[in-house]
Every structure is written in C-alpha cells, then in structure tokens.
C-alpha positions as CSV (number, residue, x, y, z in Angstrom):
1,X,62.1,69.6,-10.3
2,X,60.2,68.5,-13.4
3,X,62.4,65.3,-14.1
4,X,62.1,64.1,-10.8
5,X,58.5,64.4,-10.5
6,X,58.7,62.4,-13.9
7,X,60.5,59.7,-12.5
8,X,58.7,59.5,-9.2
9,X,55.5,59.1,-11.5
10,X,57.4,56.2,-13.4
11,X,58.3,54.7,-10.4
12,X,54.6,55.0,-9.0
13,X,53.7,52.5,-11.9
14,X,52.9,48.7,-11.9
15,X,53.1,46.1,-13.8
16,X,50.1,44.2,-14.1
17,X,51.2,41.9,-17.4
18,X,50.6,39.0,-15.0
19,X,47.4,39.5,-14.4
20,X,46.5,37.7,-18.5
21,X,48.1,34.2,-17.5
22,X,47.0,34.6,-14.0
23,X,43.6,35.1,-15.2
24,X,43.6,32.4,-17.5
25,X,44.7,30.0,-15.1
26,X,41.9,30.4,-12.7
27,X,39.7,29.4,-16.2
28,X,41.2,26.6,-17.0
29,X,41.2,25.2,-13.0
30,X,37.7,26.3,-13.3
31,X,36.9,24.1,-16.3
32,X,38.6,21.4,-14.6
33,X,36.5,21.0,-11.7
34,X,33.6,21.7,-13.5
35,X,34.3,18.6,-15.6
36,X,35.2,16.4,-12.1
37,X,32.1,17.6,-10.6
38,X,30.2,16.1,-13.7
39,X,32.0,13.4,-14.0
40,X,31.4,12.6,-10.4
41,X,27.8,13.0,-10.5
42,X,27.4,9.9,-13.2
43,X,24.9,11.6,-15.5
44,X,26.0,11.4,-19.0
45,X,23.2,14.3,-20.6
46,X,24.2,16.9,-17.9
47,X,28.3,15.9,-18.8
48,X,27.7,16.1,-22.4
49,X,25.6,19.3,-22.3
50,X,28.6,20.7,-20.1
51,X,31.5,19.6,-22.3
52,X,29.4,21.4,-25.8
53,X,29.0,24.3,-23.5
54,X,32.8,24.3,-23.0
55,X,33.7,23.3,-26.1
56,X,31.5,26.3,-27.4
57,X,33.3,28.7,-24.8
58,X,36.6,28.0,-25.9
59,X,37.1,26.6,-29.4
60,X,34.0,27.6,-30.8
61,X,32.3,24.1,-31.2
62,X,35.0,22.3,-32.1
63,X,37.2,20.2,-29.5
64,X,38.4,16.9,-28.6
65,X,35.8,15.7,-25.9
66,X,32.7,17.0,-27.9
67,X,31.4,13.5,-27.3
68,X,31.1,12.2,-23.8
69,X,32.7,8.5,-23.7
70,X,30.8,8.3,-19.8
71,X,29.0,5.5,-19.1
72,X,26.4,5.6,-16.5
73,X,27.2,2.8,-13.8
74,X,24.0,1.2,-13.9
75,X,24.3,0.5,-17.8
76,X,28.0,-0.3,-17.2
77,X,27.1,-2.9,-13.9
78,X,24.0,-4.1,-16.0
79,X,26.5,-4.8,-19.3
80,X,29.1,-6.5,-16.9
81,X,26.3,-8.9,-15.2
82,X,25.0,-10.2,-18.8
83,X,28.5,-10.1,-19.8
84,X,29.2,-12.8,-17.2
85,X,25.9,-14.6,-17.6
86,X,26.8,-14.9,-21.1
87,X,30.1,-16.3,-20.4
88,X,29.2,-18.5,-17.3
89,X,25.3,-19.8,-18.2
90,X,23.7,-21.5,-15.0
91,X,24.0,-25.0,-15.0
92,X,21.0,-27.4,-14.8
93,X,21.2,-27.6,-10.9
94,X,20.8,-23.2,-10.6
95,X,17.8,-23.5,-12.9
96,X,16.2,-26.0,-11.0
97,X,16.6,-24.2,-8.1
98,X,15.7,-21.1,-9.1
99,X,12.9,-22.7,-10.5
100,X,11.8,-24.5,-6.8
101,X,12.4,-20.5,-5.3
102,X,10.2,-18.8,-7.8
103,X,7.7,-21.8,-7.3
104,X,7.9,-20.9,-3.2
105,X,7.7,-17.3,-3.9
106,X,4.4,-17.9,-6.1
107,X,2.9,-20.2,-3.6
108,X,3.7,-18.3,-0.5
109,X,2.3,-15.0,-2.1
110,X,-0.9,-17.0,-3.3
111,X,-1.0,-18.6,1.0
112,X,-0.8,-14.6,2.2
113,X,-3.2,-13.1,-0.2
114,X,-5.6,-15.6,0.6
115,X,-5.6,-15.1,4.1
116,X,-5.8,-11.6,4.1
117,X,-9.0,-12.2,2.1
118,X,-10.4,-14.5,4.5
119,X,-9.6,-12.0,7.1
120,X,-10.8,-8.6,5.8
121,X,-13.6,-11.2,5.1
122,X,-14.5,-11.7,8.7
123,X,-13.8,-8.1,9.5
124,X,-16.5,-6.9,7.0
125,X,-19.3,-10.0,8.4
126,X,-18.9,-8.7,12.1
127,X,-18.4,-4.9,11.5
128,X,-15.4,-4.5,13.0
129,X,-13.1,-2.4,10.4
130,X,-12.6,0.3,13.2
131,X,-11.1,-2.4,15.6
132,X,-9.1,-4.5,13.0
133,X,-6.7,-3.8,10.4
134,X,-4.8,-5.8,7.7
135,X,-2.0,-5.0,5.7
136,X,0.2,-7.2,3.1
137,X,4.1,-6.1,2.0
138,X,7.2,-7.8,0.9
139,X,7.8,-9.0,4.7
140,X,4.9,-9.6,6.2
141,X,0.9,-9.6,6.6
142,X,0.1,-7.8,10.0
143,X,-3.1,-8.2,11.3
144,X,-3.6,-5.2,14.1
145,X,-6.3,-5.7,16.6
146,X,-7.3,-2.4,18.6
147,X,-6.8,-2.6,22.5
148,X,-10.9,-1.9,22.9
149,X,-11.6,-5.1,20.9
150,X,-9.6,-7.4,23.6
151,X,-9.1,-6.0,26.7
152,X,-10.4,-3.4,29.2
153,X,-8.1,-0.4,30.0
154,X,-4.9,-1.6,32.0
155,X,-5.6,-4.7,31.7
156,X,-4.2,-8.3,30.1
157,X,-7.3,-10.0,30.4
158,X,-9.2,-10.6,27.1
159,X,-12.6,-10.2,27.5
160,X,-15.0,-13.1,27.4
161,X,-16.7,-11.4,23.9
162,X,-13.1,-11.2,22.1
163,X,-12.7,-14.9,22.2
164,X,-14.4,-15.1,19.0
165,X,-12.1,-12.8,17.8
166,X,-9.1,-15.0,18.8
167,X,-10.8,-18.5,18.0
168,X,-11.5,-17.3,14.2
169,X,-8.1,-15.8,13.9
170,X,-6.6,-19.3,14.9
171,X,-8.9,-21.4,12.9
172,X,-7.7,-19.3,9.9
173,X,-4.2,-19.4,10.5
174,X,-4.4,-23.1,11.2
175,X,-5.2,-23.2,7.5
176,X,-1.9,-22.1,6.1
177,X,0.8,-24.2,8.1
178,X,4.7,-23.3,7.8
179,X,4.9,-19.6,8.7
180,X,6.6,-17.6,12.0
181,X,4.0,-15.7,13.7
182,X,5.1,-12.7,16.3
183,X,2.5,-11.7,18.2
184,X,3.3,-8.2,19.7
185,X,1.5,-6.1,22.1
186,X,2.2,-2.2,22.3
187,X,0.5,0.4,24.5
188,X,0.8,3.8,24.8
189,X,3.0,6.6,26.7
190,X,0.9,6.9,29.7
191,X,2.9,5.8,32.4
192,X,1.0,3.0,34.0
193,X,0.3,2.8,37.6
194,X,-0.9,-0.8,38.8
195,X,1.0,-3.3,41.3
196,X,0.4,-6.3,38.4
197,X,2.3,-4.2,36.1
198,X,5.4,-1.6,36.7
199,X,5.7,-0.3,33.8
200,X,4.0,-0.8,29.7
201,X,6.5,-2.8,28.8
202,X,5.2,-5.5,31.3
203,X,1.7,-4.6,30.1
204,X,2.5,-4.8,26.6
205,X,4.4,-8.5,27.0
206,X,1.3,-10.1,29.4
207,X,-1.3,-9.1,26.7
208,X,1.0,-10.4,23.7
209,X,1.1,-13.5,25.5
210,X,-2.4,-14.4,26.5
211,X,-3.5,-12.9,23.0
212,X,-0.9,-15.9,21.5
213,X,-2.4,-18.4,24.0
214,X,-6.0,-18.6,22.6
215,X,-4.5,-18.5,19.2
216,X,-2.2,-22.0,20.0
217,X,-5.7,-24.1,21.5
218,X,-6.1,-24.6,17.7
219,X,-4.0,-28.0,17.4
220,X,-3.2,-27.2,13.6
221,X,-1.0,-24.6,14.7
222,X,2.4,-25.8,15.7
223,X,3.7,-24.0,19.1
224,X,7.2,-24.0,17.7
225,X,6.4,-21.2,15.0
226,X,5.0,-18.5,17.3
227,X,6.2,-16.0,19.6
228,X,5.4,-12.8,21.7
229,X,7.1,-9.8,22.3
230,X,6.5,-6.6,24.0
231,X,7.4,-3.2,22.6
232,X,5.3,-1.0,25.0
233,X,4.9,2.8,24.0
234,X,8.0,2.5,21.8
235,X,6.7,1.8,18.7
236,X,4.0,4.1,17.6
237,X,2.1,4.3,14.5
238,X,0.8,7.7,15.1
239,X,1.7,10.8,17.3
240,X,0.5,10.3,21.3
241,X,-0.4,13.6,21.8
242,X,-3.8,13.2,21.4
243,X,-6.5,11.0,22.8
244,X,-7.6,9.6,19.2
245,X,-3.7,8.9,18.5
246,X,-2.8,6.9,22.1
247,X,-5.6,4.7,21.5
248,X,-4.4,4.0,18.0
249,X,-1.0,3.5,19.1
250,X,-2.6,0.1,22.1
251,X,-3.0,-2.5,20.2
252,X,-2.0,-6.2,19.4
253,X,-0.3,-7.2,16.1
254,X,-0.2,-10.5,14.7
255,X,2.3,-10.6,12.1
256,X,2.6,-14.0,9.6
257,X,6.5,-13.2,8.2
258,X,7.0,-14.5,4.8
259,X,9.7,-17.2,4.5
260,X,10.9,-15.5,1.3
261,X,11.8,-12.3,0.5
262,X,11.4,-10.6,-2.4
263,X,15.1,-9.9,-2.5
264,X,15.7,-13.3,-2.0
265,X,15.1,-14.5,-5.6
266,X,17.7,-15.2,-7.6
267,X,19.1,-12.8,-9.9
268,X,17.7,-12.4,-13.0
C-alpha cells in the first residue's frame, strides 16, 4: 500500500521548469514594446530616460543603446530643409519675389491696422462701443455692428439715424482700395413670423444687402469687390439661450479679407 501511495504522489507532481523561459519571454516582449511605444511617440528625453532605465534593469548600466541615436522629426525636417536650401540657393527671380510678398504683407498689414484705428476711432467719438466691435487676425478685420444700431426688430430697413453709421464706414473704406469685403447679416434662433420674410435666413440676406448698399454710394469703392451673404441663426458667437446672448448673436459684419495670408509667405 505504501509504494503505491508513493507513486501516486509522484505522479500527482508537475513540472513547472518552463515557467523560467516562459517568464522571461513575456520580459523581453515587454521591453520590446516599451521601446516601440517610445520610439513612436518621437521624444528623444523620455526614449533616452527609458532605454538607461532598461539598460539599468538588465545589464546594470552597461548596454548597447545606452545612447538614443533618435532624432526628433522636427530637428530632422528642419536639417533636411537647410540641407536643401544650402544645396539649391534661390535664384535672383525667388528673392525678388519674395521680396515684392513680404513688401505686400508689410503694406497690407500697415492698410488694416490703420483702419481699425480710424474705426475704433469713430466708435470712441460717438459712444458707440456697446453697438460696434472690431477685431484684426491673420484673415481678416471684422467690423460687427449690433442689430439695435441699424434696424428695428424684424426688420431690413436701416433706420434714418444709422446712415451716419453706414456713410462713415464707406468714406473710410473708400480710403484703402483693393480688398474683398463680405458683408454678412446673422439673426438669431427665434423663428420669425412675417409675410416679407419666411424664415432668418431671408431676414439675415435683405439686411446684408441694404447694409452693403449705402456702403457702395461712396464712388471710391469699386462694386466688383463686395458681396453679401446671409447666415441667419447659424452662426452664433454666443449661446441663444438667453435674452442678452440672442441680441448678441443679430448683427451685421463687415469683414475686409486680407489678400495675403500669413501662411502665404514664402518659406524661410
């Protein structure tokens, strides 16, 4: 009875050798995806601080990628653009035009500043910085005109007192010549209910228009380089859930776009 208890026990026993290489294989998979997942994320202090952590782990310091050979793209695309400068300089006829679109870029900048000033001038003189607005960035200088400084409520009719407004606006304009103008009319989500207009796109459109009209009696300002658009309520600046937003949200912009971007320069 005793030997075959012994032997059932023996039997009962098992081997678990393979558990050492098995164990050290999940390491070194471990390893390897922690250096892909540096690799991938293109940072060359985290990668190096990995690889001496690893280094440290396994061979106590000393290893063949103590140093990281990764260069970060930006240096690398940066190297590779001076690289081909170097070996391709412009010729006389790239410098002298990116000469002529720096020049542009100045003067154009210079034309927009100035006529901002001259603007948030006029604002200050008549007191009307809650009704007008103006803002300068790499596309455009919007001027935004509340809906209270040009029309009554529902309607496309500028008031007899806003055509100062409009006449000043175009005298200004008509001093710097060659832009696009949009004029764009937005109202609010309140579904409108009038037989002249179905819906705020219509109402939007009409008072886009007749706003561009007064502008285009000045006879400086070339027809050709405005337009009008309606957006309705689909372009808010602020939330329409309240009263103070919805009346933000109806007004007129007048937008002078810049004829060159700021990504348009060449290359440096």
């Amino acid at each position: 009875m005793s030997k075959k208890k012994k032997h059932e026990d023996h039997e009962e026993h098992v081997d678990e050798s393979w558990l050492i290489p098995y164990a050290d294989l999940l390491t070194l998979l471990l390893a390897l995806f922690i250096i892909l997942f540096a690799s991938s994320q293109l940072d060359s202090k985290k990668y190096d601080s990995i690889m001496r952590s690893l280094n440290n782990a396994f061979t106590g310091g000393e290893a063949p990628f103590a140093m990281s050979n990764l260069i970060p793209i930006d240096d690398a695309a940066s190297s590779t653009k001076n690289n081909f400068k170097n070996q391709n300089p412009p010729t006389k006829e790239e410098n002298k035009i990116e000469s002529q679109l720096a020049a542009k870029l100045q003067k154009e900048e210079k034309d927009l500043e100035e006529l901002k000033k001259s603007m948030d001038a006029f604002i200050k003189e008549n007191n009307m910085s809650e009704q007008l607005t103006t803002k300068l960035d790499n596309e455009k200088l919007t001027i935004t005109i509340s809906d209270r400084a040009l029309f009554d409520s529902g309607s496309a009719t500028i008031k007899q007192e806003s055509q100062k407004l409009a006449t000043s606006m175009s005298n200004l304009l008509g001093e710097y010549p060659g832009y696009q103008v949009e004029v764009a009319g937005h109202t609010d989500n309140i579904p409108i209910h009038r037989a002249d207009f179905e819906t705020n796109w219509d109402l939007s459109a009409k008072r886009a228009v007749n706003f561009m009209k007064l502008l285009l009696v000045n006879t400086k300002i070339q027809p050709a380089s405005y337009s009008s658009v309606g957006y309705g309520e689909y372009r808010p600046i602020v939330d329409n859930a309240t009263t103070e937003g919805r009346a933000t949200n109806r007004r007129v912009e007048v937008s002078i776009l810049r004829n060159i971007k700021a990504t348009d320069e060449i290359a440096k």
